[in-house]
C-alpha positions as CSV (number, residue, x, y, z in Angstrom):
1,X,65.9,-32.8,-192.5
2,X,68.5,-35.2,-193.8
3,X,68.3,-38.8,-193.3
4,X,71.6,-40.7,-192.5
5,X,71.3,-43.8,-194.3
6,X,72.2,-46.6,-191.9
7,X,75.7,-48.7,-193.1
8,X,75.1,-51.9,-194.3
9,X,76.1,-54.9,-192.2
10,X,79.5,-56.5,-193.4
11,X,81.5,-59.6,-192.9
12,X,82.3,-59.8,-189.8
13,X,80.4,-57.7,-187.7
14,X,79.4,-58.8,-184.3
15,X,75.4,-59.2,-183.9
16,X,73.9,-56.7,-182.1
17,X,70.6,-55.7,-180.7
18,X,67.4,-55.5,-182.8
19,X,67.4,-52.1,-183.9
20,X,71.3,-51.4,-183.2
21,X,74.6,-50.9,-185.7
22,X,76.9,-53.2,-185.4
23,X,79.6,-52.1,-184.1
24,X,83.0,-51.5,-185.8
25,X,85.1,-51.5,-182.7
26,X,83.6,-54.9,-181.7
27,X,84.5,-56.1,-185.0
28,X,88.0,-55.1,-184.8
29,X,88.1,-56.7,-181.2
30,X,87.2,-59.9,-183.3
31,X,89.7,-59.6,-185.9
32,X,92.0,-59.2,-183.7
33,X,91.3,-62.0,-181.9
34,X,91.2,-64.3,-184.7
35,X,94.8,-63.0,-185.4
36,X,96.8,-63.8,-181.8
37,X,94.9,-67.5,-182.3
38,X,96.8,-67.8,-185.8
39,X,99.9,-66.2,-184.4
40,X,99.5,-68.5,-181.7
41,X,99.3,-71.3,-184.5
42,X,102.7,-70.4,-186.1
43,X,105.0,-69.7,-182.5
44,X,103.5,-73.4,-181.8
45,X,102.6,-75.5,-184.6
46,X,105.6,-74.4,-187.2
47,X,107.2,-78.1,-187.5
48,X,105.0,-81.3,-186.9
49,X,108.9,-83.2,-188.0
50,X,109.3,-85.7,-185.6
51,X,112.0,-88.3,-185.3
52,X,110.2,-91.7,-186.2
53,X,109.8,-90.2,-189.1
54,X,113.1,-91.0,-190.7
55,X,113.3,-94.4,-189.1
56,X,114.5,-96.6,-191.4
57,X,117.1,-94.6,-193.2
58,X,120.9,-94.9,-193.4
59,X,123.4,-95.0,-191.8
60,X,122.1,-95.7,-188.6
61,X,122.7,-92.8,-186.0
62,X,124.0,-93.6,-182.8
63,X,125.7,-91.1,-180.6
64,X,128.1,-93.7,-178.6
65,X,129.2,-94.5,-182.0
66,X,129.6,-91.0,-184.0
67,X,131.0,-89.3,-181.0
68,X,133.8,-91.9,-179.7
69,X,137.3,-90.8,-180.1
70,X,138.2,-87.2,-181.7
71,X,135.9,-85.3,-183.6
72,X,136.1,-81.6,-184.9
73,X,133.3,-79.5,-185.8
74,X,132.7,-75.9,-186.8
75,X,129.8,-73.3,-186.5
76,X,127.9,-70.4,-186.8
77,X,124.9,-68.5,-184.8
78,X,122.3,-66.1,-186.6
79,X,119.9,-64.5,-185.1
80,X,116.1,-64.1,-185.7
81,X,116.8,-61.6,-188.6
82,X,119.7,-63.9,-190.4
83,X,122.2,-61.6,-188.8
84,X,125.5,-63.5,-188.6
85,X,126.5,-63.3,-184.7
86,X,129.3,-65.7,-183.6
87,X,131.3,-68.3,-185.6
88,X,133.2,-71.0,-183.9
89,X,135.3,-74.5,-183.9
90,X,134.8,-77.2,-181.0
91,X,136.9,-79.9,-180.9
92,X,135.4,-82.6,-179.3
93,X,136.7,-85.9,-176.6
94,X,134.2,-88.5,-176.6
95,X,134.6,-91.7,-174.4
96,X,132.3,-94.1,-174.5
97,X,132.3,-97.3,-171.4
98,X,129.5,-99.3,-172.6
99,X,126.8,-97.4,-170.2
100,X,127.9,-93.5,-170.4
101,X,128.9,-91.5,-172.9
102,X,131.3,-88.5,-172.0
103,X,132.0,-85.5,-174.4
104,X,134.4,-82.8,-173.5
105,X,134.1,-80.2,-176.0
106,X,136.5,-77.3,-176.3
107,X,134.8,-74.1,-178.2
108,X,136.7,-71.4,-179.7
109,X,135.0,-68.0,-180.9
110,X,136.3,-66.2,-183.7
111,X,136.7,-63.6,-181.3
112,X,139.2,-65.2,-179.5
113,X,137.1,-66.1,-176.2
114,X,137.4,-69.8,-175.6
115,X,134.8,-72.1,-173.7
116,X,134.6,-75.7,-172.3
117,X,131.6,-77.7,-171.8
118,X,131.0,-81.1,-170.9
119,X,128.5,-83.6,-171.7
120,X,127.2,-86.8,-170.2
121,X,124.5,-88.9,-172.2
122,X,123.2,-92.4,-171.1
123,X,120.9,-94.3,-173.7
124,X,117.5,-94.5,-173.0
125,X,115.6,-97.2,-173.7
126,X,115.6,-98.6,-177.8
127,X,115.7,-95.2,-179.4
128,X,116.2,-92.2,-176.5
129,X,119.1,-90.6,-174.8
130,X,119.2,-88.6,-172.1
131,X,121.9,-86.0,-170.2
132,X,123.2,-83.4,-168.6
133,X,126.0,-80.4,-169.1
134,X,127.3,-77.3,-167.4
135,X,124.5,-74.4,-167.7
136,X,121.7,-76.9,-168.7
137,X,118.8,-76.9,-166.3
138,X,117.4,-80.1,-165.9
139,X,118.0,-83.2,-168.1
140,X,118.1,-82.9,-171.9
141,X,116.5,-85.8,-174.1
142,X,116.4,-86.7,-177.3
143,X,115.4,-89.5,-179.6
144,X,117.3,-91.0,-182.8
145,X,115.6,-93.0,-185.2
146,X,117.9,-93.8,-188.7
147,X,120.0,-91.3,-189.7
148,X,118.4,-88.3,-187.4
149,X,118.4,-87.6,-183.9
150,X,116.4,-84.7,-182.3
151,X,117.4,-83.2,-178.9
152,X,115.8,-80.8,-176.7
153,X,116.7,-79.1,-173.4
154,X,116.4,-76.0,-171.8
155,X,119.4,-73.8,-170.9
156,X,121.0,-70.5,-169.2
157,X,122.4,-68.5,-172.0
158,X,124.9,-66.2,-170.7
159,X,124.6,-62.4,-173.0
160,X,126.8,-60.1,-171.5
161,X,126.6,-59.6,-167.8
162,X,122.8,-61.2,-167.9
163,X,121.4,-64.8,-168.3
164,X,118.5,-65.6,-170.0
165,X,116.9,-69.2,-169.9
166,X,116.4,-70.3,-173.5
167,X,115.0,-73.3,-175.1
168,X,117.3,-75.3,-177.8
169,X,115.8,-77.7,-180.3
170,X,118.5,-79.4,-182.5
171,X,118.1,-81.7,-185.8
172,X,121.4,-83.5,-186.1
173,X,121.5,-85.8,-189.6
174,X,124.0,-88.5,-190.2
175,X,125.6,-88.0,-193.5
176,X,126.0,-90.8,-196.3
177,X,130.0,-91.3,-195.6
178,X,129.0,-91.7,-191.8
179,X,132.0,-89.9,-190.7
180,X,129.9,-86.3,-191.4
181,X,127.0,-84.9,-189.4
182,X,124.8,-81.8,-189.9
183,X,123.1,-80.1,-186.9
184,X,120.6,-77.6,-187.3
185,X,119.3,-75.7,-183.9
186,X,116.5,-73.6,-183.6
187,X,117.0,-71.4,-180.1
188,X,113.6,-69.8,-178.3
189,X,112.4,-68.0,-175.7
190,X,108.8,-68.2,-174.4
191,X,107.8,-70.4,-178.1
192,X,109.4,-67.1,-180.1
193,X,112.7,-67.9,-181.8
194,X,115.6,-65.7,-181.1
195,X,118.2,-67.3,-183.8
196,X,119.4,-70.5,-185.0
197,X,123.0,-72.6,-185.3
198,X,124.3,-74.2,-187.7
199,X,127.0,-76.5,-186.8
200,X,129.1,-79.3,-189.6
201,X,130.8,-82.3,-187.3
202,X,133.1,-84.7,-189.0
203,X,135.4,-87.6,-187.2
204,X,139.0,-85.6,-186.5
205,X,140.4,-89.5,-187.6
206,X,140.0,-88.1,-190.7
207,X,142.8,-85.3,-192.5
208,X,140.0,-83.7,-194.1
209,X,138.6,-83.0,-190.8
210,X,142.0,-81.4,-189.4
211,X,142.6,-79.4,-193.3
212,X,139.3,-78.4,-193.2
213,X,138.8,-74.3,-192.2
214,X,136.4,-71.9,-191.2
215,X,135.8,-70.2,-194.6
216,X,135.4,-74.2,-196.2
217,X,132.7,-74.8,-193.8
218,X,130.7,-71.2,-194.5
219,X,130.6,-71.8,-198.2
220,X,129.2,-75.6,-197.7
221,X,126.2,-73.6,-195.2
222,X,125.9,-70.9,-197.9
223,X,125.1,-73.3,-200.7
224,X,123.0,-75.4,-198.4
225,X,125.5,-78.5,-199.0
226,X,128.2,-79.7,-196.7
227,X,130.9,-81.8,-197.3
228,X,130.7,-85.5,-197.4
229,X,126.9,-85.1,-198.2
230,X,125.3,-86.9,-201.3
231,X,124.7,-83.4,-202.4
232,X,128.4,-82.3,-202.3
233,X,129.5,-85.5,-203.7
């Protein structure tokens, strides 16, 4: 009669009974395990960047400031894959009374549909804002602290003939000239991103701003630079 030779234990094998195999189906339930905790580490621990960190960098970032008067910018949304989806140009109306600043902003697609949206944002204490828009549920907040500001808030994306509620993180960075600012958003749903927008603002006092085209502004994302930044200059 043959003997089976019993497997060796392994790394990672759940204990058993005295006198038992451990049990490969157990260990797979642990491995698997183990990985939704580390997947669960990357959907929410992927940036620990927070805004104090760049306090003390210049110029100074203030919205009531950057935003007053005419400002242009232009954009472009990927999604999770890097797959170019929509590319636009706002121009922007900011007015600014000493306690609440308005922005009208005035999007159009390259696909010729046209949106308007508009903004009111009160400071918040030292170094927080706070607002509301069209299609944003609740209040959005945010914190700027030298030349960065972050801003979060939750709203109903309209896809189609369907809304989905998404969440929208965005990095907005003062550039050296203080007439430029780059804002990088990261868009998710349920801690998963689902794309990203990248958007280049610049004061409309300016001619560059009003000379400045589509194709200008996608090969400053492209090479990571944008104009007016000490990179580009």
């Amino acid at each position: 009669m043959t003997r089976v030779k019993p497997r060796r234990p392994e790394p990672g094998d759940v204990p058993t009974e005295p006198g038992t195999r451990p049990g490969p189906r157990r260990r797979s339930l642990l491995v698997a395990g183990f990985g939704s905790v580390v997947l669960m580490g990357v959907l929410t621990g992927c940036s620990s960047m927070k805004p104090e960190d760049f306090a003390g960098t210049e110029p100074r970032f203030r919205l009531e400031e950057f935003f007053e008067g005419q400002t242009r910018a232009w954009g472009i949304f990927e999604d999770r894959f890097s797959n170019l989806r929509r590319q636009f140009t706002v121009d922007i109306d900011g007015e600014w009374d000493g306690q609440t600043l308005t922005l009208v902003e005035d999007f159009v697609y390259a696909d010729g549909e046209t949106e308007q949206r508009i903004w009111t944002i009160r400071p918040d204490g030292e170094n927080g804002y706070v607002g509301e828009a069209g299609n944003v549920v609740g209040t959005a907040s945010g914190a700027a602290y030298g030349n960065a500001l972050n801003w979060q808030y939750y709203f109903d994306l309209d896809i189609g003939d369907r809304t989905i509620n998404v969440h929208f993180d965005d990095w907005m960075f003062l550039q050296p000239d203080g007439e430029s600012m780059i804002n990088r958003a990261h868009v998710t749903k349920w801690g998963i991103e689902i794309g990203s927008a990248f958007i280049f603002f610049r004061k409309a006092d300016d001619e560059l701003a009003l000379e400045m085209d589509q194709e200008t502004v996608e090969q400053a994302i492209d090479q990571g630079l944008a104009p007016g930044s000490a990179a580009a200059q």
